[in-house]
Structure formats: C-alpha cells, structure tokens
C-alpha positions, 0 to 999 in steps of 0.5 A: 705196100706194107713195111716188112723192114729188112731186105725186101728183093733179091734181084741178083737171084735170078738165074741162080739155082733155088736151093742157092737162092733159098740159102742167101734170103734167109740168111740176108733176111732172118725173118722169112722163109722162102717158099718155091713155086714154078715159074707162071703157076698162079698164086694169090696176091696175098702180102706176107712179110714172113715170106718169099715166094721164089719162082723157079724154071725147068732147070731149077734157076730163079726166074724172077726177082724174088720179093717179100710178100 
C-alpha cells in the first residue's frame, strides 16, 4: 500500500449522512477531496492519495468505510 500519510479510514462514517461525512474528511484529512459513489457501483482499483471514495445507500448514509485511495 502506498503511504498517503494523514489519516487514511474513517470507520466511524458509516451510517453517517454523506454530505456530513464528506465535511469531517476534509477537515480531518486537508489533502483529499471526497468524491461520492452509490454503494456496489463499480470503480476501478485505482490508489489516489488525494482522494476518497464515499460509498453511499439509498437514503444518502455511508455504507462502507470510507478510505484513502
């Protein structure tokens, strides 16, 4: 794994309203921006260290960790 430094996960998001979660990872983490994604849509396994992908469900709450790369 790369070593994007700063935090890296946000386990404690999940269940959180995205608009919410997008807010606390950017000011906890400065270097990325969050980009959102429904939940199971495919993505590319790509690692970014500028960036985090936040999975989101139906009702617009995290639905996985959310995770540098």
């Amino acid at each position: 794994m790369v070593d994007c430094g700063g935090k890296l996960e946000w386990p404690e998001l999940v269940g959180v309203k995205v608009d919410v979660a997008t807010l606390i990872i950017e000011r906890e983490n400065p270097h990325v921006k969050a980009a959102w994604i429904p939940c199971g849509r495919f993505r590319f396994p790509e690692c970014c260290c500028n960036r985090v992908y936040l999975e989101f469900s139906a009702d617009s709450t995290v639905c996985k960790i959310p995770r540098v790369g």
